[in-house]
CHARMM internal coordinates of N, CA and C (Angstrom, degrees):
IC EDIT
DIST 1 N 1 CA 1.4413
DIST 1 CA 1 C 1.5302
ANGL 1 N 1 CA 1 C 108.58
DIST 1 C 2 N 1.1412
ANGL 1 CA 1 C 2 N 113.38
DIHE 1 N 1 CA 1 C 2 N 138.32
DIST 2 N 2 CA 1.9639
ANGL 1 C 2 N 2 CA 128.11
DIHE 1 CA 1 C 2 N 2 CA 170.87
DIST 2 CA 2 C 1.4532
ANGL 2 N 2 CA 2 C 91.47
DIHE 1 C 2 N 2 CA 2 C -77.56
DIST 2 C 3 N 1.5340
ANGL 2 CA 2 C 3 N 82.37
DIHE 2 N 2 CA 2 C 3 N 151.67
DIST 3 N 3 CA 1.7807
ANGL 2 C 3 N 3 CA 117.19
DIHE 2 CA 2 C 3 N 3 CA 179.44
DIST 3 CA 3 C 1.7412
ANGL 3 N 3 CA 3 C 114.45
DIHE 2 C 3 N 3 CA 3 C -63.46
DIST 3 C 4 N 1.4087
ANGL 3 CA 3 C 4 N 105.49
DIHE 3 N 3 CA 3 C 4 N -43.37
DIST 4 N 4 CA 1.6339
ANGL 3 C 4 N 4 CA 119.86
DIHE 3 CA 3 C 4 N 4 CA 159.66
DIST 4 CA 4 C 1.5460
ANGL 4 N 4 CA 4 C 126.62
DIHE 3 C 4 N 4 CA 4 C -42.40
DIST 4 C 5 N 1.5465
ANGL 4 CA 4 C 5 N 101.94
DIHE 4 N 4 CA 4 C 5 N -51.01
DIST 5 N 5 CA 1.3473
ANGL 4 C 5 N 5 CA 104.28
DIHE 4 CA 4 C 5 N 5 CA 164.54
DIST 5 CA 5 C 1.5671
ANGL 5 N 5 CA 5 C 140.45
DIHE 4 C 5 N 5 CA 5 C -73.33
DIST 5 C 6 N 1.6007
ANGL 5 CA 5 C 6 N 91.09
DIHE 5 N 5 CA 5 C 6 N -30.52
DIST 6 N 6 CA 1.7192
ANGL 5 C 6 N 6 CA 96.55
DIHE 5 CA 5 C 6 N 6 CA 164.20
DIST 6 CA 6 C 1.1518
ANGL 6 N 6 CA 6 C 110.13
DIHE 5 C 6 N 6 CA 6 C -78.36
DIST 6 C 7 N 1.0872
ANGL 6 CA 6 C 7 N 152.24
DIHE 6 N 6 CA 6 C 7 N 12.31
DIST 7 N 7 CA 1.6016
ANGL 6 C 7 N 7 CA 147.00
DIHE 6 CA 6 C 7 N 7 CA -176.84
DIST 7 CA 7 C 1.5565
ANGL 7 N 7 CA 7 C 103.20
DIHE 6 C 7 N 7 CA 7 C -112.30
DIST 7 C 8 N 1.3819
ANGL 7 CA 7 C 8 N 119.04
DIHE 7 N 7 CA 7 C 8 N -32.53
DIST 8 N 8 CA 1.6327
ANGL 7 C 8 N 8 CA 133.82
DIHE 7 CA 7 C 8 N 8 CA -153.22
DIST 8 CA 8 C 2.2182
ANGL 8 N 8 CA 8 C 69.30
DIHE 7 C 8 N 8 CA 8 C -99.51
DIST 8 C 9 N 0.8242
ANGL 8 CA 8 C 9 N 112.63
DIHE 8 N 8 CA 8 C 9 N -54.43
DIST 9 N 9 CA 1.8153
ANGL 8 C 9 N 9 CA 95.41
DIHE 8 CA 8 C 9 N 9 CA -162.95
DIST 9 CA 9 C 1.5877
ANGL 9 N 9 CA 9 C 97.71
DIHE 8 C 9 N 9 CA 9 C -76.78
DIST 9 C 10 N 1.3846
ANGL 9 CA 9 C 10 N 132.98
DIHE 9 N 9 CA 9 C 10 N -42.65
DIST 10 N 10 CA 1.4984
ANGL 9 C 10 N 10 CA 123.58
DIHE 9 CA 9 C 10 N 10 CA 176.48
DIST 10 CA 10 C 1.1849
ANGL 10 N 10 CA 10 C 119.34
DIHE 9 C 10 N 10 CA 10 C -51.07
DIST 10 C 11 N 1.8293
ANGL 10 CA 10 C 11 N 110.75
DIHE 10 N 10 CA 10 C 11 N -41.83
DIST 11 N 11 CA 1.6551
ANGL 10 C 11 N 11 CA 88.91
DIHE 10 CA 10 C 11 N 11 CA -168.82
DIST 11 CA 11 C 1.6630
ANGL 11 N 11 CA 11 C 102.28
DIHE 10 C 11 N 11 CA 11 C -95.59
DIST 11 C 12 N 1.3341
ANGL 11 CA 11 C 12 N 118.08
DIHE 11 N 11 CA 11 C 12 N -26.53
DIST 12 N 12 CA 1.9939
ANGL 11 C 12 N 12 CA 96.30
DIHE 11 CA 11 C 12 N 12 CA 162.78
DIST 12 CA 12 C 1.4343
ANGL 12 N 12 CA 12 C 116.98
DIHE 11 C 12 N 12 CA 12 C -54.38
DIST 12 C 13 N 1.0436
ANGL 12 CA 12 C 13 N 114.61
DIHE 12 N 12 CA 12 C 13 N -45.44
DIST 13 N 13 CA 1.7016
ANGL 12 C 13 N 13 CA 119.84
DIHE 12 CA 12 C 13 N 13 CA 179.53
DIST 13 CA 13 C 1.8147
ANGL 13 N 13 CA 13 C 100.46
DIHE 12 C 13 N 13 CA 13 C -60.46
DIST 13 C 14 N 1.4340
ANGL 13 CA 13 C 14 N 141.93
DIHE 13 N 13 CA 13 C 14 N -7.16
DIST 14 N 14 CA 1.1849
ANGL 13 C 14 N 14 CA 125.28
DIHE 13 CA 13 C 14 N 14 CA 176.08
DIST 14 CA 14 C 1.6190
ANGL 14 N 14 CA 14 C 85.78
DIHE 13 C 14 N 14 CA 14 C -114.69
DIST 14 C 15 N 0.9722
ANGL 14 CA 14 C 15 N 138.63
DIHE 14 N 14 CA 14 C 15 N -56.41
DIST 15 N 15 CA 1.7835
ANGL 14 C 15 N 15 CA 117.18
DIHE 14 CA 14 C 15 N 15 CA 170.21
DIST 15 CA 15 C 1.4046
ANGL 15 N 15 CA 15 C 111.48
DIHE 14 C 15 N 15 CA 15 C -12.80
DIST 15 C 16 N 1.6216
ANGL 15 CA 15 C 16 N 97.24
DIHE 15 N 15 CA 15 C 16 N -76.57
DIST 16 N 16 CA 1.4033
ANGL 15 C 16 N 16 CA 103.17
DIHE 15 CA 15 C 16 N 16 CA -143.94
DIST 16 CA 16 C 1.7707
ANGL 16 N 16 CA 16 C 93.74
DIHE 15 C 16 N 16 CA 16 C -65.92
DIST 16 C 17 N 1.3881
ANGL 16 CA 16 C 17 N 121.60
DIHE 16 N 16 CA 16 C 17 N -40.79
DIST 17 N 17 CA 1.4168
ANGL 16 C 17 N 17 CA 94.62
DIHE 16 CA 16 C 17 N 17 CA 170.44
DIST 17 CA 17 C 1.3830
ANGL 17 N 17 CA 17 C 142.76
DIHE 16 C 17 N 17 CA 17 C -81.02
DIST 17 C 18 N 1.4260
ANGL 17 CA 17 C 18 N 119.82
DIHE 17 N 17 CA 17 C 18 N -1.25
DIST 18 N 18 CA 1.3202
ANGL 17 C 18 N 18 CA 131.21
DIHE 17 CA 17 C 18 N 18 CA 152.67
DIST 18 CA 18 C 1.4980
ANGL 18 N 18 CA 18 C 102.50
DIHE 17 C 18 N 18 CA 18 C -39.08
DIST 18 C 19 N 1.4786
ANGL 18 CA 18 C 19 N 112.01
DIHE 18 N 18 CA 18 C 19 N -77.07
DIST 19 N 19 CA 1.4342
ANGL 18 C 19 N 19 CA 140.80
DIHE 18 CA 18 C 19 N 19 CA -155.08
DIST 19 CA 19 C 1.5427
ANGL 19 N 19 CA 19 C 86.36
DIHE 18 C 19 N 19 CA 19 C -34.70
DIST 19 C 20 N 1.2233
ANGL 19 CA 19 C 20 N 114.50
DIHE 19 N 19 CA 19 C 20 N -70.55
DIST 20 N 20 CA 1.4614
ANGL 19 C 20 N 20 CA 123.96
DIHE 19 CA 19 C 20 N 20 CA -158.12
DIST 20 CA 20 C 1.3011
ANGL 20 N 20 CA 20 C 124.81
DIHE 19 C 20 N 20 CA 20 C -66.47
DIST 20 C 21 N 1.5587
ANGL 20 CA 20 C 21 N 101.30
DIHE 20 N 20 CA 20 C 21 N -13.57
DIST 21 N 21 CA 1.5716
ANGL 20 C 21 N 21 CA 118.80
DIHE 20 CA 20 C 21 N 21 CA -176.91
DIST 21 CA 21 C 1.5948
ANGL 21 N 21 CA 21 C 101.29
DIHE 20 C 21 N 21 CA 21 C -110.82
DIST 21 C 22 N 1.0275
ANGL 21 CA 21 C 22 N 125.51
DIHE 21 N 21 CA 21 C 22 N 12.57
DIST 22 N 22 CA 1.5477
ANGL 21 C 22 N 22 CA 134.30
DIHE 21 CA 21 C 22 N 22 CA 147.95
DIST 22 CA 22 C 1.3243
ANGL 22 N 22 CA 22 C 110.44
DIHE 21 C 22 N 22 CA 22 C -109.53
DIST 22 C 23 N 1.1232
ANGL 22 CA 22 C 23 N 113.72
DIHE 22 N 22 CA 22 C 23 N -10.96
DIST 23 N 23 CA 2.1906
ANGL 22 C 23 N 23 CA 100.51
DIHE 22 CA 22 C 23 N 23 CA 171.61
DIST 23 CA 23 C 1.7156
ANGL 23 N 23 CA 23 C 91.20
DIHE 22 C 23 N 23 CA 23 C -111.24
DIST 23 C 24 N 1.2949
ANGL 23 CA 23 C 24 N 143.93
DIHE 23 N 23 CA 23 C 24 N 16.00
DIST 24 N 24 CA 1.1195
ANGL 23 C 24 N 24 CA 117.31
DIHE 23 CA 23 C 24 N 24 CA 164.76
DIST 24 CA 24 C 1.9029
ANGL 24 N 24 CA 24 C 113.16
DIHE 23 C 24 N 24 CA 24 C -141.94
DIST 24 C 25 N 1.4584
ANGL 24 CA 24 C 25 N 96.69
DIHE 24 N 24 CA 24 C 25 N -4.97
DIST 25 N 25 CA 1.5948
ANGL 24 C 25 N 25 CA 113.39
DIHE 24 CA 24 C 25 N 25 CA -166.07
DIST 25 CA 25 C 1.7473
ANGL 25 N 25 CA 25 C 87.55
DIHE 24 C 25 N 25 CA 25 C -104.62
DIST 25 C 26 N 1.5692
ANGL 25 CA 25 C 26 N 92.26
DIHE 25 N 25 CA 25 C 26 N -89.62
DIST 26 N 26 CA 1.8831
ANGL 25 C 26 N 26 CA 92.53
DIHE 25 CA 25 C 26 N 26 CA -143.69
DIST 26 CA 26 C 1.6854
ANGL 26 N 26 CA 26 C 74.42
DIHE 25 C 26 N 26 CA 26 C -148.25
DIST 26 C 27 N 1.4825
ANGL 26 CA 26 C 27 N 106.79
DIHE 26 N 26 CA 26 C 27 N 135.79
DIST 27 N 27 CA 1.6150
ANGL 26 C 27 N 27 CA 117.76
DIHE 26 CA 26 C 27 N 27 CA -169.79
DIST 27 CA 27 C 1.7054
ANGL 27 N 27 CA 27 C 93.43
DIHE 26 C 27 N 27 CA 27 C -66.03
DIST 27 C 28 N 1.6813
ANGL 27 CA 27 C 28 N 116.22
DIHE 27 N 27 CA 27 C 28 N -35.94
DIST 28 N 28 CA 1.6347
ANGL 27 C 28 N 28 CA 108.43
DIHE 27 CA 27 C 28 N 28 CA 162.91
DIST 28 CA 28 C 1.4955
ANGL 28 N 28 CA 28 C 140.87
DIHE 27 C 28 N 28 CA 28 C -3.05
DIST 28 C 29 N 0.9037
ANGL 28 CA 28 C 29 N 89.24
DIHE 28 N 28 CA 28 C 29 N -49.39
DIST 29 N 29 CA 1.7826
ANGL 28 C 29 N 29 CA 113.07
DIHE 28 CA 28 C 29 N 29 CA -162.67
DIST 29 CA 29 C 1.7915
ANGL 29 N 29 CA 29 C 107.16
DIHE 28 C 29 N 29 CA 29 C -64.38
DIST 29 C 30 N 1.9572
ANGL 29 CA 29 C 30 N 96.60
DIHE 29 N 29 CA 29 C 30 N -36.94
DIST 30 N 30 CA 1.2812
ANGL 29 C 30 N 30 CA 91.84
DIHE 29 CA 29 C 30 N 30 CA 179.80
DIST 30 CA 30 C 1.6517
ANGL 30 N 30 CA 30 C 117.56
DIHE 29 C 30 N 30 CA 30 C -62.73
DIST 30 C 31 N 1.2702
ANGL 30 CA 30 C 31 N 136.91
DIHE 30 N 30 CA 30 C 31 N -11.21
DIST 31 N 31 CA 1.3253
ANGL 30 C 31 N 31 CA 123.92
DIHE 30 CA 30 C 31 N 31 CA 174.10
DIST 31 CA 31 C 0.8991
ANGL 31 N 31 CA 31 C 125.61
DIHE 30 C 31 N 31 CA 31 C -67.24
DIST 31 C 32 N 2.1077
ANGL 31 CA 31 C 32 N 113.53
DIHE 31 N 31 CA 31 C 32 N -21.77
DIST 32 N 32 CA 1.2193
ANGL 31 C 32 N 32 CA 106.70
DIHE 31 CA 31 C 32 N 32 CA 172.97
DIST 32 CA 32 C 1.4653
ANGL 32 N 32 CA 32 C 120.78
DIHE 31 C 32 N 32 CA 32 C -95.37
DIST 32 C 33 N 1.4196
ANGL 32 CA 32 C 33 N 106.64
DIHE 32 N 32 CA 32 C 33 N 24.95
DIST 33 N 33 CA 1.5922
ANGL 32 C 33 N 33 CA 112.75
DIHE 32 CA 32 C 33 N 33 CA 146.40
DIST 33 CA 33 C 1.5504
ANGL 33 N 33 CA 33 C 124.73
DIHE 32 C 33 N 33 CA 33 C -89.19
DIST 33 C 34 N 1.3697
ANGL 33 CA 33 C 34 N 92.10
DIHE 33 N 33 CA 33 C 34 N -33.80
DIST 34 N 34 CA 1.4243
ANGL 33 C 34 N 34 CA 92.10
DIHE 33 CA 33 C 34 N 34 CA 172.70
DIST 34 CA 34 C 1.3233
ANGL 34 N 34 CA 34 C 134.76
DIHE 33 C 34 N 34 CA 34 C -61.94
DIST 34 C 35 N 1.6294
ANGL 34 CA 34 C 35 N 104.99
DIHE 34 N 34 CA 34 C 35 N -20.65
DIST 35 N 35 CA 1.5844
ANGL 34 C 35 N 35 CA 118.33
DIHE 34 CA 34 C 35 N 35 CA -171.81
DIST 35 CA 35 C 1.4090
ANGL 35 N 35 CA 35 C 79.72
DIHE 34 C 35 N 35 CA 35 C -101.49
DIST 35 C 36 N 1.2612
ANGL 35 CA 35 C 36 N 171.90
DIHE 35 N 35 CA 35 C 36 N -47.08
DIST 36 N 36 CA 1.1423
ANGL 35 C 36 N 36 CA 136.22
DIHE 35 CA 35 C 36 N 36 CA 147.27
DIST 36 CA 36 C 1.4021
ANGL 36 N 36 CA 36 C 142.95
DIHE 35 C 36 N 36 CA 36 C -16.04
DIST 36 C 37 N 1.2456
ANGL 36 CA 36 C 37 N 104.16
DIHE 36 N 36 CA 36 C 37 N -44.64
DIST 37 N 37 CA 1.4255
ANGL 36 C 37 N 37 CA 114.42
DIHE 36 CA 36 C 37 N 37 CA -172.69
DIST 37 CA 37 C 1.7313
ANGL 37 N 37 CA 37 C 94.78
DIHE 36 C 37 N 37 CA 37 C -75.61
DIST 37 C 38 N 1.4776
ANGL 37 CA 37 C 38 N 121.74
DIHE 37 N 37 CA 37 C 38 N -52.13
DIST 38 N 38 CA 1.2681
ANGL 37 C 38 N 38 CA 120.85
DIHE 37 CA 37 C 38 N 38 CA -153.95
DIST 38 CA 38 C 1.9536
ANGL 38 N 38 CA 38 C 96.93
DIHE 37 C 38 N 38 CA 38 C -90.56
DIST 38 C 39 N 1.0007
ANGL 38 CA 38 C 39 N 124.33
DIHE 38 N 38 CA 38 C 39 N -4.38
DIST 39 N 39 CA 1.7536
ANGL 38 C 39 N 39 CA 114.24
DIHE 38 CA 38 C 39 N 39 CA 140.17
DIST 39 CA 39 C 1.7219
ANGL 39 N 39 CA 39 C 121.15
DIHE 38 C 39 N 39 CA 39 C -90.68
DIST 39 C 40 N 1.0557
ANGL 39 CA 39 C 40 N 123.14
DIHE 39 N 39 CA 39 C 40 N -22.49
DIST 40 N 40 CA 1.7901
ANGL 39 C 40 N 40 CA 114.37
DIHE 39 CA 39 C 40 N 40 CA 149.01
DIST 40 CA 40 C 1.3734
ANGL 40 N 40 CA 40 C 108.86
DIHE 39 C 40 N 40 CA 40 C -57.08
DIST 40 C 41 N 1.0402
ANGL 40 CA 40 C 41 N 150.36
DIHE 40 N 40 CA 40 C 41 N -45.59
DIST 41 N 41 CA 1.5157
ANGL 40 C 41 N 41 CA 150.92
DIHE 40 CA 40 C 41 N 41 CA 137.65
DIST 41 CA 41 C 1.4593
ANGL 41 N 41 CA 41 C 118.27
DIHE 40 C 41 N 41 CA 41 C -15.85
DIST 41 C 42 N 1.0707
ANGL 41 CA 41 C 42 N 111.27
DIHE 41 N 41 CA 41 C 42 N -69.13
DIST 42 N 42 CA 1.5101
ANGL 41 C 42 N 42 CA 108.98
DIHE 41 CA 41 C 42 N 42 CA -148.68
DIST 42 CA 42 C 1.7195
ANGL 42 N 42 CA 42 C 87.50
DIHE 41 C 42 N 42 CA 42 C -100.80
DIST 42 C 43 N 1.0625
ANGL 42 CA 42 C 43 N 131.64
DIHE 42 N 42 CA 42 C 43 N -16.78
DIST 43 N 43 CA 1.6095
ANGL 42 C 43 N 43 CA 123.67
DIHE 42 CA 42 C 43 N 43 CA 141.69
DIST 43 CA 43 C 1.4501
ANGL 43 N 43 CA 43 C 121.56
DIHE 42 C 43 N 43 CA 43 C -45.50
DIST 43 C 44 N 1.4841
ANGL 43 CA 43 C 44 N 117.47
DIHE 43 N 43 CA 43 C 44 N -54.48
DIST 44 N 44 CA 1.0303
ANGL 43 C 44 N 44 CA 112.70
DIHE 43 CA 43 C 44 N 44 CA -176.18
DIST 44 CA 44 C 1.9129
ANGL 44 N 44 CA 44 C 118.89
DIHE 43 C 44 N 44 CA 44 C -71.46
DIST 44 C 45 N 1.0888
ANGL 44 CA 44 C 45 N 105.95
DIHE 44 N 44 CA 44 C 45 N -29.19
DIST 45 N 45 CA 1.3394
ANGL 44 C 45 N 45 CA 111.37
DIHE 44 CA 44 C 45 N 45 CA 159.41
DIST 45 CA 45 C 1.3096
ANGL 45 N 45 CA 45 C 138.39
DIHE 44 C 45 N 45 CA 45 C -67.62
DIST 45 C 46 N 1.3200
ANGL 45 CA 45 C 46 N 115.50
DIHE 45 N 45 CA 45 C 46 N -36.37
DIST 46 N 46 CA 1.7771
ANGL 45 C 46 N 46 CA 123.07
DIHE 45 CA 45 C 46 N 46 CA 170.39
DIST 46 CA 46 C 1.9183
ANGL 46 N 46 CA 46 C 106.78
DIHE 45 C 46 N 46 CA 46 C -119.48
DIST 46 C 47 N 1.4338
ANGL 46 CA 46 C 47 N 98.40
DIHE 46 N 46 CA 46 C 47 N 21.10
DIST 47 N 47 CA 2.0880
ANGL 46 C 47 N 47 CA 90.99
DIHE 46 CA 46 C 47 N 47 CA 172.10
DIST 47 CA 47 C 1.5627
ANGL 47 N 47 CA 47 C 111.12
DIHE 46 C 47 N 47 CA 47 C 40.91
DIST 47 C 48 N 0.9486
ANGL 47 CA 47 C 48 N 122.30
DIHE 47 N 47 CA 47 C 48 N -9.25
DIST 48 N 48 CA 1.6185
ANGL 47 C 48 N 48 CA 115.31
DIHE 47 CA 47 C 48 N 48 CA 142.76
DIST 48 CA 48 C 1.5385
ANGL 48 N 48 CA 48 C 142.43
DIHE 47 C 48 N 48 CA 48 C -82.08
DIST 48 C 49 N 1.3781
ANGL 48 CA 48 C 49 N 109.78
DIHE 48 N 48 CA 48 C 49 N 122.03
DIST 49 N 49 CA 1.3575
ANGL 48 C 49 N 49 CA 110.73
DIHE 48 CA 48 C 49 N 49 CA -162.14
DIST 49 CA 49 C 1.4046
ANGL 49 N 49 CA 49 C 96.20
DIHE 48 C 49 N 49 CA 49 C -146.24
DIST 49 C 50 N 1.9101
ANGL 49 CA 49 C 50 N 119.05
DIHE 49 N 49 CA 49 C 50 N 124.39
DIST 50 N 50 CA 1.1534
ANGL 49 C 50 N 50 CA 128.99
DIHE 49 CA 49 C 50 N 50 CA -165.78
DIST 50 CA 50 C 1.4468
ANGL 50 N 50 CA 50 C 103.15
DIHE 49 C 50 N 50 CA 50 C -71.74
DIST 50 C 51 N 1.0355
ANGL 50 CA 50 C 51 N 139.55
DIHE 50 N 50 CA 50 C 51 N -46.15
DIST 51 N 51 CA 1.2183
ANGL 50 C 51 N 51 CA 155.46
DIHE 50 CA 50 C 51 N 51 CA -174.86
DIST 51 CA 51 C 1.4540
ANGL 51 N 51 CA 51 C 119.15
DIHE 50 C 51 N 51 CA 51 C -55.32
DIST 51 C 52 N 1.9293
ANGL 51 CA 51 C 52 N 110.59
DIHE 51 N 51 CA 51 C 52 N -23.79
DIST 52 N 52 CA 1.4652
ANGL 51 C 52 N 52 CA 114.34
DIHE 51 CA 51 C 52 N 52 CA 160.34
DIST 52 CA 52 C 1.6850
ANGL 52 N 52 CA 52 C 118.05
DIHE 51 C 52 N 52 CA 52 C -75.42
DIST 52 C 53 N 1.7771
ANGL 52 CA 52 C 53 N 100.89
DIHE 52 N 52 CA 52 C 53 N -38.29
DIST 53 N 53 CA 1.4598
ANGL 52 C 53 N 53 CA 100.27
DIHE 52 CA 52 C 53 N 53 CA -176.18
DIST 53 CA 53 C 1.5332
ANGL 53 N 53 CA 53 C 112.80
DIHE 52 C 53 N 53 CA 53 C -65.40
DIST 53 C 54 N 1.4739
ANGL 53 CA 53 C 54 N 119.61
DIHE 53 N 53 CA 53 C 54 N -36.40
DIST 54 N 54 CA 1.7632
ANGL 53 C 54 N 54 CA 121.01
DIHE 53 CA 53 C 54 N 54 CA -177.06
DIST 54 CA 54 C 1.7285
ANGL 54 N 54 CA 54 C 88.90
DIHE 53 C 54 N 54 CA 54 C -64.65
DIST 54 C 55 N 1.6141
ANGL 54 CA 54 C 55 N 145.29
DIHE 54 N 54 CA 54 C 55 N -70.38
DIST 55 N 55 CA 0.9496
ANGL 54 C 55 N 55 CA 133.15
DIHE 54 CA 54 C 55 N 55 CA 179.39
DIST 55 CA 55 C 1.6598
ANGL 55 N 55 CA 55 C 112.15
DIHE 54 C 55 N 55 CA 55 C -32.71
DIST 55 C 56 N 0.9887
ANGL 55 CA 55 C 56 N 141.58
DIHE 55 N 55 CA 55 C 56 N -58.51
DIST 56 N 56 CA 1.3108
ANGL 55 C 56 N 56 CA 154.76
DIHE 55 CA 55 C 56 N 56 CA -175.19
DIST 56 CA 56 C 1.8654
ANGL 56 N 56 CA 56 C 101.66
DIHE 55 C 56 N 56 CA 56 C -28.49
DIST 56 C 57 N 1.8664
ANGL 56 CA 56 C 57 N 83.57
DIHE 56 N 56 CA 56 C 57 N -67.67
DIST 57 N 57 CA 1.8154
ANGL 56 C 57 N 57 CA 85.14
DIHE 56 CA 56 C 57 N 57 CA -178.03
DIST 57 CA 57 C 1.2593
ANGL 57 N 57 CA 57 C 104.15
DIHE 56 C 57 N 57 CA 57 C -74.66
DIST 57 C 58 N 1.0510
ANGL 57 CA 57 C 58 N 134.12
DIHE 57 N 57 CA 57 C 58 N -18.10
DIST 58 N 58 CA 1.7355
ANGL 57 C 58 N 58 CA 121.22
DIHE 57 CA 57 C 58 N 58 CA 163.80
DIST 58 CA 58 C 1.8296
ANGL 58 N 58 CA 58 C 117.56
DIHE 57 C 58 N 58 CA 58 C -32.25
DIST 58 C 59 N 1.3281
ANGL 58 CA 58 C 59 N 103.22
DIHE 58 N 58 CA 58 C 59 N -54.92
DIST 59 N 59 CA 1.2522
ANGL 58 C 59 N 59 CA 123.41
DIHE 58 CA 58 C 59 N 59 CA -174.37
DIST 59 CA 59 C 1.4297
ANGL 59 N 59 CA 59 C 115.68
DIHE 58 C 59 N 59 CA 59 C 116.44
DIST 59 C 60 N 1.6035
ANGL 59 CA 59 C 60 N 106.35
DIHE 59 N 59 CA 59 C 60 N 12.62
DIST 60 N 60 CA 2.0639
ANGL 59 C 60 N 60 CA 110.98
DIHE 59 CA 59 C 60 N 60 CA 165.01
DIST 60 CA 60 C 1.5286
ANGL 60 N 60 CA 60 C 104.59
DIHE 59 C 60 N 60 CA 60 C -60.97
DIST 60 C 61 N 1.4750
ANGL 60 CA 60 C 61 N 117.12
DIHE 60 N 60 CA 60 C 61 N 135.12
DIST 61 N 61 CA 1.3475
ANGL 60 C 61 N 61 CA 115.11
DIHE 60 CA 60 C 61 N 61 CA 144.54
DIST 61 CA 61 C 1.3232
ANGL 61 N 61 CA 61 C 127.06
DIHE 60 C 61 N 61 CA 61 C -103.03
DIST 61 C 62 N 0.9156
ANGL 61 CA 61 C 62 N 116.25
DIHE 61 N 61 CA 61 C 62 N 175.08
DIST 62 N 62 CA 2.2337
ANGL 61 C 62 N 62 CA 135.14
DIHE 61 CA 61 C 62 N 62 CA -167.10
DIST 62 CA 62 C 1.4593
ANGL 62 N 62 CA 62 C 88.21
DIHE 61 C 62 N 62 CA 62 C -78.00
DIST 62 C 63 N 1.4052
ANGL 62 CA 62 C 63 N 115.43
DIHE 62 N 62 CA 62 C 63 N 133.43
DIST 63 N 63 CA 0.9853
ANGL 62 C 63 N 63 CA 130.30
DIHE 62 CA 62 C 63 N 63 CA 160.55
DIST 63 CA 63 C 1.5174
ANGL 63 N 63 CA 63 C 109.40
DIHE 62 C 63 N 63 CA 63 C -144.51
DIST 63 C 64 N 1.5614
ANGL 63 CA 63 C 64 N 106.92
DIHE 63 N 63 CA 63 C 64 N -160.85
DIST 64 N 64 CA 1.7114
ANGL 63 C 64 N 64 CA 117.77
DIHE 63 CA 63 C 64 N 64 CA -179.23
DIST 64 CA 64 C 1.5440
ANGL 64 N 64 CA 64 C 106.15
DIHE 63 C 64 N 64 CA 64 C -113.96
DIST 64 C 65 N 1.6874
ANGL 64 CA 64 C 65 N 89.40
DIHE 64 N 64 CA 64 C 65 N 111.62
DIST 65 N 65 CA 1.2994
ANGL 64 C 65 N 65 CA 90.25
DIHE 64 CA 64 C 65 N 65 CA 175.50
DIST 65 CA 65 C 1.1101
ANGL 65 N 65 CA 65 C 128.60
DIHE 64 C 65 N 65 CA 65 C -83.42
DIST 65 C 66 N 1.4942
ANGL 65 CA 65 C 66 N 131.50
DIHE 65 N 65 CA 65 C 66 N 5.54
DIST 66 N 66 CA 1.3671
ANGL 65 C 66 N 66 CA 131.67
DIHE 65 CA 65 C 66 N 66 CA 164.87
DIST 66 CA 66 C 1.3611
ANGL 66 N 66 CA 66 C 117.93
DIHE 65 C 66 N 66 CA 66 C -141.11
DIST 66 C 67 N 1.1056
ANGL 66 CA 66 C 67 N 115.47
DIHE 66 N 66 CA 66 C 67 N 111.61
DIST 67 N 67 CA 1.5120
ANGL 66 C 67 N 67 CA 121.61
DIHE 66 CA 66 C 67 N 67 CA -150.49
DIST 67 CA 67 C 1.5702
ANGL 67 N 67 CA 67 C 106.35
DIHE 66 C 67 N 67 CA 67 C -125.59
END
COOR INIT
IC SEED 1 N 1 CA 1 C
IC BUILD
């Protein structure tokens, strides 16, 4: 698997369960969508994203995620 794709399935996969764990857990949970949302942001603005470099030393490489 590419580094693009684990990032594009981690952070919907932490939305969508935030989301759901603030409409059925503890309204809490929604911040940690929000701090999702606002590092998809600030990735997309400065192309740095911590979550590529920890993948990196994993041993994922860059590929095309939509091909």
């Amino acid at each position: 698997m590419i580094i693009e794709k684990v990032v594009l399935l981690a952070a919907g996969t932490m939305v969508l369960a935030s989301s759901l764990l603030s409409i059925y857990h503890a309204p809490e949970w929604i911040y940690l969508t929000a701090f999702v949302g606002a590092n998809l942001l600030f990735s997309g603005i400065t192309g740095f994203c911590p979550m590529v470099k920890i993948l990196e030393k994993f041993g994922l490489q860059h590929g095309s995620a939509f091909k």
